[in-house]
N, C-alpha and C positions, 0 to 999 in steps of 0.2 A: 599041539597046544590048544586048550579052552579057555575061552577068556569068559568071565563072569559078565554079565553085561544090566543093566539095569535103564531102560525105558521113561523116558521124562515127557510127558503130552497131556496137556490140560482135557485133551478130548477123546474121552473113554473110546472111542472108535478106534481113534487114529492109532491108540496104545495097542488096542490086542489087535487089530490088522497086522503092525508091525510085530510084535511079538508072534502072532503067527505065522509070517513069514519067515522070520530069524527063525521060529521051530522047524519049520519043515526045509528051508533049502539053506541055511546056512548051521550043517554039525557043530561048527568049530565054538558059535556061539549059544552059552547060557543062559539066557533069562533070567536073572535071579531078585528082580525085583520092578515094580511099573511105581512111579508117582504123577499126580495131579497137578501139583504146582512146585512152588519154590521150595517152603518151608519141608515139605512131605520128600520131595527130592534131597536135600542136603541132611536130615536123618536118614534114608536108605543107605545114603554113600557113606554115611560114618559108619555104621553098624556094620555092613556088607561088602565094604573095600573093593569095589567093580575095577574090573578092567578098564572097562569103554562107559561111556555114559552115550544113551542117543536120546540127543534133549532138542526141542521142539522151538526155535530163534521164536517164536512167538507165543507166549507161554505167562501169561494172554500180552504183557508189554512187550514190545522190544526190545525191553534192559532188562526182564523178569530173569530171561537165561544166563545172561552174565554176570547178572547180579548173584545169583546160584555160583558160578565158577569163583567168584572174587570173596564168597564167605568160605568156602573147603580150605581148611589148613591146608591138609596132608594129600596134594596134589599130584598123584600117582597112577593117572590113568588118562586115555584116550578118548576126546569126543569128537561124535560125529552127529551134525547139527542136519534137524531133518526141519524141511521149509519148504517154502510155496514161493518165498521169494527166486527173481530171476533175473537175468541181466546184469546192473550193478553188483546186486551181490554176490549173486557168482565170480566175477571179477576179485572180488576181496576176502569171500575163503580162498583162493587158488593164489593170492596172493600171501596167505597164513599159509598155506601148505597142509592144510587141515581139510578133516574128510564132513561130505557133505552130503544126500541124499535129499531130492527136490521131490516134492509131489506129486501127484501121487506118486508113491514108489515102485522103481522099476526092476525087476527082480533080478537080471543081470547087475543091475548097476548094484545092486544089496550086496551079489554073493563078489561081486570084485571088491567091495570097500572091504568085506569080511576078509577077504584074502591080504588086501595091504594093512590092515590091524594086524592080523598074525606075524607079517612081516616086521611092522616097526615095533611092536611089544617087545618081541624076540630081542631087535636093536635095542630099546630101552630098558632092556631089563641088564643086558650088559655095560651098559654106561646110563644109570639115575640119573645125574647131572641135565640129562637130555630134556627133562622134564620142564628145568626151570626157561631153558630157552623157548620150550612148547608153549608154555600158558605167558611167557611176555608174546607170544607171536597169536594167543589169542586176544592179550589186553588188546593191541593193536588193533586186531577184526572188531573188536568190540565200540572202540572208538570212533572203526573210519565208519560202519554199520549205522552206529548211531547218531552220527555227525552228515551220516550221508555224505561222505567226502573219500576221494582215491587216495588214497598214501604213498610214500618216494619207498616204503619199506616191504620188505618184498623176504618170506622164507625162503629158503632153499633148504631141500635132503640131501644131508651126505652119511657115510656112513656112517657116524655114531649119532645123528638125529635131527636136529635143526641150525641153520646158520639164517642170522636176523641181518638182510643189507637193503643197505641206500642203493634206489636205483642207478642213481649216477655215477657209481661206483663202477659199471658193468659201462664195457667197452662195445662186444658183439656176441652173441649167440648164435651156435653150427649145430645144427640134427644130427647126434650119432643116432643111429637108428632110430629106434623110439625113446630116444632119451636126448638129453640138450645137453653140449659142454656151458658153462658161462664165462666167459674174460671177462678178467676185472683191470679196471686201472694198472693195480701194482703187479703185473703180473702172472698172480694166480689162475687157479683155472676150476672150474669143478663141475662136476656131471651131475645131474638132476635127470630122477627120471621121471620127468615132464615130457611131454612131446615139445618142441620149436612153435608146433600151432595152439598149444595152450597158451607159451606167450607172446605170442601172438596177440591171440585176444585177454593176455593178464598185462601187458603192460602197455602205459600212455602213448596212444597214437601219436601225439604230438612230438613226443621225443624219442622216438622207438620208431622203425622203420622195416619191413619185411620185406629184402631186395631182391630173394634169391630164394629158391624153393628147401634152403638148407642153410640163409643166414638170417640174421637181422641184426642192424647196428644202432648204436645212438649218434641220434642225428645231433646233439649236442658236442661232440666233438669230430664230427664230420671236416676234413680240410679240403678235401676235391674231390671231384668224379673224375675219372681219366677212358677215355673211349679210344685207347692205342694200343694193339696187339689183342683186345678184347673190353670190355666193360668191368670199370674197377672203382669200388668207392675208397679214399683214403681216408683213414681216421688217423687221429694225433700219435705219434710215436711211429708213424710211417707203415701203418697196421694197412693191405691193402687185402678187402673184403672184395669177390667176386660180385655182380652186377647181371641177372639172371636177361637175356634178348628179351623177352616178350615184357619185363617191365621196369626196363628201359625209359620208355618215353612218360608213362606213370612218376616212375624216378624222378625225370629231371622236372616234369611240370611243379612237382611239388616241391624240388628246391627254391626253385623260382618262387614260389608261392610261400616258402617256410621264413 
C-alpha cells in the first residue's frame, strides 16, 4: 500500500528535509503535496485527499495546527505531528495513541512511524467508523497540549482502531511481550501494542505504580500488600498482582508516603 501524504511546516527547510527523507527511505510514502501554513494546508487536503497529513504542532501558534484539523469536514486520514516539543508532550500524544516524530528527525524513527501508518490505514480502511474515534482522541491532545494539563483519558489500539478510556477505569497492566494486556474494572481485557514501559512513563505516577518488571497497578484501588509465600499487592475484587524482590522496599516506602 501507498499512502499519499502531504507535509504541513511554516519553515521551508524543515518541509523539504522532511520530504526528502520520506523520498528516499520511506517507498511506502508519497509526497503529494507541502503547505506553509493553515489556510494553504486545508486547501491541499481538500483538493488532494492525503492519506497521513505530517503537520508541524507549531505552525507558528500552538493552536495553528489544530485549528487546521477542527476546519477539515471530511476527516479521512492520519496525522503525524512533527515537534520539537519534549517531555510533557510526549506524554500526551502517547496518551492519543497518535504518531509523533520529534526533532530533528531520526531516520529509523520516520521509517517505523511509516510502517505503523501502513498498518493502521489498512485497519481503517476496513472499519471508517475508526476515524471519528481517532480525531475525538485528537480533540483531547489538543486540549490537554494547550491547556498544558495531563488528562484521566488515555487511547488505546485494538483491532478495528481506537478505544477512548478513563484511567480509573484500568485496574493493572502485564507485558506480554512487547505489547501490554490492560484490566479494566468490569472485567475486560485488551492488548495494546505499547510496551508496559511506555506506560510507564504515559500514565500519572501518582496513581499508577510499576511493581514488577511485567506489572503496574493502580494504586487507587490498591487494598494490601501481603509479604507471605512471596510479595503480593491486593487490589479490589481480590485481584492479587505479584510484587517484584528488588522493589519491594521502594513499594512499601511509598505507600507509607501515598
Amino acid at each position: 500500500m501507498k499512502l499519499k501524504a502531504i507535509v504541513v511546516d511554516d519553515e521551508e527547510f524543515a518541509r523539504k528535509n522532511l520530504t526528502m527523507l520520506l523520498n528516499e527511505f520511506c517507498p511506502e510514502i508519497e509526497v503529494v503535496g507541502e503547505a506553509s501554513g493553515k489556510n494553504e494546508a486545508i486547501k491541499s487536503i481538500n483538493e488532494k485527499n492525503p492519506d497521513v497529513v505530517f503537520l508541524d504542532i507549531r505552525m507558528p501558534s500552538g493552536a495553528e495546527g489544530f485549528e487546521l484539523l477542527d476546519e477539515i469536514e471530511d476527516k479521512n486520514f492520519l496525522v503525524v505531528f512533527v515537534t520539537a516539543f519534549k517531555d510533557y508532550a510526549v506524554r500526551a500524544f502517547n496518551a492519543s495513541a497518535v504518531y509523533y516524530l520529534l526533532k530533528p528527525i531520526d531516520i529509523e524513527e520516520l521509517m517505523l512511524a511509516t510502517k505503523r501508518l501502513v498498518e493502521t490505514k489498512t485497519k481503517y480502511s476496513e472499519s471508517p467508523g475508526s476515524y471519528e474515534t481517532y480525531f475525538e482522541s485528537l480533540k483531547d491532545l489538543s486540549t490537554n497540549l494547550l491547556n498544558n494539563k495531563l488528562s484521566n483519558r488515555i487511547a488505546i489500539s485494538h483491532t478495528k482502531g481506537l478505544k477512548v478510556i478513563e484511567d480509573n477505569t484500568i485496574t493493572h497492566l502485564e507485558a506480554s511481550g512487547n505489547c501490554t494486556t490492560i484490566y479494566f474494572k468490569d472485567g475486560t481485557r485488551y492488548l495494546d501494542t505499547r510496551t508496559l514501559k511506555t506506560y510507564e512513563n504515559l500514565l500519572n505516577p501518582s496513581k499508577f505504580c510499576r511493581i514488577h518488571k511485567s506489572h503496574i497497578i493502580n494504586l487507587e484501588i490498591l487494598k494490601e500488600y501481603l509479604n507471605e509465600d512471596g510479595h503480593f499487592a491486593v487490589l479490589e475484587g481480590g485481584i492479587r498482582v505479584p510484587v517484584a524482590r528488588n522493589r519491594v522496599t521502594e513499594f512499601v516506602k511509598m505507600l507509607k508516603a501515598h
